[in-house]
VMD Tcl script that draws the C-alpha trace (Angstrom):
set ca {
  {2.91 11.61 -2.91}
  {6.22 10.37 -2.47}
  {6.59 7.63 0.23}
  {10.00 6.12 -1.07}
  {12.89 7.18 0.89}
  {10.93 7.15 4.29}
  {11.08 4.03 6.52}
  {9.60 2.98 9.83}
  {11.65 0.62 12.10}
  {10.98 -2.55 14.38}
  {11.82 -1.06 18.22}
  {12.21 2.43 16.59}
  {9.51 5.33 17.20}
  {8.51 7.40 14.17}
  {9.40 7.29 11.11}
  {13.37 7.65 9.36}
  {14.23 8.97 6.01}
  {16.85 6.40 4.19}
  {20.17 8.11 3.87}
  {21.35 5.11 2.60}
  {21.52 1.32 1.57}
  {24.62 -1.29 2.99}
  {24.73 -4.85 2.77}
  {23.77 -5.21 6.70}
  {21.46 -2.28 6.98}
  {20.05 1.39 6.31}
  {21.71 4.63 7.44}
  {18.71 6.57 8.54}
  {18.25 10.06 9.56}
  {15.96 11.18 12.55}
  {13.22 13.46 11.25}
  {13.43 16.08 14.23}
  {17.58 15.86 14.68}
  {18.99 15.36 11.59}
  {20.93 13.08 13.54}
  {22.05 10.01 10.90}
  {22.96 6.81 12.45}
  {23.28 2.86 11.11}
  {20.64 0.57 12.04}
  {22.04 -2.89 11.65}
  {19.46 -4.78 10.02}
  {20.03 -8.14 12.58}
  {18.70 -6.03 15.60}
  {15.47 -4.02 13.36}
  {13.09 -4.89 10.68}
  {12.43 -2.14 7.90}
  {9.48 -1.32 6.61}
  {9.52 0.82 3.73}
  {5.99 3.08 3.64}
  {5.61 3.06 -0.12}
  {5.05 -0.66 0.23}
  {1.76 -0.39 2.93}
  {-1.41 -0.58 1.71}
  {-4.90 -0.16 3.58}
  {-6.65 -3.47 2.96}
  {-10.16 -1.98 0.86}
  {-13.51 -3.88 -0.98}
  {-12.35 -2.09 -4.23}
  {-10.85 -3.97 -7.11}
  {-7.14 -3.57 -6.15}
  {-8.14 -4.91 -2.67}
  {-5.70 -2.04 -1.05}
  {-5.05 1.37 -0.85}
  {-1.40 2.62 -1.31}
  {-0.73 5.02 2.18}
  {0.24 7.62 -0.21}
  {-3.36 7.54 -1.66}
  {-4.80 7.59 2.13}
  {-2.33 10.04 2.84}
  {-3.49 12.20 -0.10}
  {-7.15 11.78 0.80}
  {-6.45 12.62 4.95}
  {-4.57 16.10 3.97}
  {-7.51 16.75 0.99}
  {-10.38 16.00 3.96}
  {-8.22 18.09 6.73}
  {-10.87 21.20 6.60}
  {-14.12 18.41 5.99}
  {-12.93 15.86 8.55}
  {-10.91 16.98 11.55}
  {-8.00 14.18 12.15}
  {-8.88 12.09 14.74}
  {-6.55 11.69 17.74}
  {-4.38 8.62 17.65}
  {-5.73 7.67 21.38}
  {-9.74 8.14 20.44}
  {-11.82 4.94 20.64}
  {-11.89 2.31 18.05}
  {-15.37 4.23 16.78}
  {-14.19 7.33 16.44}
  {-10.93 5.93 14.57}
  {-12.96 3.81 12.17}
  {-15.38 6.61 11.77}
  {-12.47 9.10 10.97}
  {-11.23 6.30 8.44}
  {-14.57 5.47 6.91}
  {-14.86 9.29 6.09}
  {-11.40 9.35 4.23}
  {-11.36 6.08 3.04}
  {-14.87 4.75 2.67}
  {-14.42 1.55 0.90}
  {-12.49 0.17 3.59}
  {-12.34 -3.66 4.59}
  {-14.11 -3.61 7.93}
  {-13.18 -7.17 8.63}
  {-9.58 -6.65 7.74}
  {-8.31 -3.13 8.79}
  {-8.24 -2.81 13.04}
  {-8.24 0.45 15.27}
  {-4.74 -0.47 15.98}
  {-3.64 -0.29 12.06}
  {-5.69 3.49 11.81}
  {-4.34 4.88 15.06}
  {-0.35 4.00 13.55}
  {-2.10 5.51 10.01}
  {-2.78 8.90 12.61}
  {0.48 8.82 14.36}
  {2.21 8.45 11.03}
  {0.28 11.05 8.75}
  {0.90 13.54 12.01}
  {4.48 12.96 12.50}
  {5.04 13.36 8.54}
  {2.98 16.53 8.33}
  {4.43 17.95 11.20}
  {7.70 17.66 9.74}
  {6.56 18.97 6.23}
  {7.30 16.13 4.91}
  {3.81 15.42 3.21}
  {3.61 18.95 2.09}
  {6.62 19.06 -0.39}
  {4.98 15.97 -2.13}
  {1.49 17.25 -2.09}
  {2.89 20.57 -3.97}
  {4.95 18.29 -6.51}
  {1.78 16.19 -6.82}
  {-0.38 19.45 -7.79}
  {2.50 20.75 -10.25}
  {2.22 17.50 -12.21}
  {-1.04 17.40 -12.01}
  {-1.72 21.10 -13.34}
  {0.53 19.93 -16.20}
  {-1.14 17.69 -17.56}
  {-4.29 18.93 -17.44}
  {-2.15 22.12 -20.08}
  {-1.82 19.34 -22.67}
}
mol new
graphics top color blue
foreach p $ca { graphics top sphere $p radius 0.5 }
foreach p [lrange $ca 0 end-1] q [lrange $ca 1 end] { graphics top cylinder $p $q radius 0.2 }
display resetview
């Protein structure tokens, strides 16, 4: 799954695809509009989703979201998704199901309900579904060799 080109940004909701780079900030484009506009990178932080990671107890001591992303859209029919506004219980139950070697002590209900809103907003949009297919075409490939 293919996280690269997608961004989310400080006093922004959602998430923006990066149209592209300048020295003092991103041109983004709005998901639902198509609308591109230039977010000036002294009034917004960007955080680049390929770079978040789900702190886990495994050996790499995080999960990449593309991996948690992978696992939530595998587990759709097994595990409902959660709603982003369910208590902290039912969140970390939800994530315990798709993630299970999650760090309890470091991952918060606030960091899975933003992992919710996210993975909805991206699916929504399709987003998640054009790298799943790409992700299943490699995949079938190399299994042929």
């Amino acid at each position: 799954m293919n996280l690269d080109n997608y961004v989310a940004v400080s006093g922004m909701s959602g998430v923006y695809k990066v149209v592209a780079n300048r020295s003092n900030g991103l041109v983004i484009e709005d998901l639902d509009t198509g609308k591109v506009k230039f977010a000036p990178s002294r009034q917004h932080q960007f955080t680049p989703l390929a770079s978040i990671g789900i702190f886990t107890n495994g050996e790499n001591e995080t999960a990449n979201l593309s991996e948690v992303f992978t696992s939530m859209l595998s587990n759709l029919e097994k595990t409902p998704l959660v709603d982003q506004n369910a208590s902290k219980d039912e969140l970390m139950n939800y994530l315990a199901a798709v993630l299970p070697d999650y760090d309890r002590d470091r991952v918060y209900p606030g960091d899975v309900k933003k992992l919710v809103k996210w993975f909805v907003f991206l699916n929504e949009r399709g987003a998640l579904a054009d790298t799943e297919t790409t992700t299943e075409t490699s995949g079938e490939a190399d299994d042929e060799t």
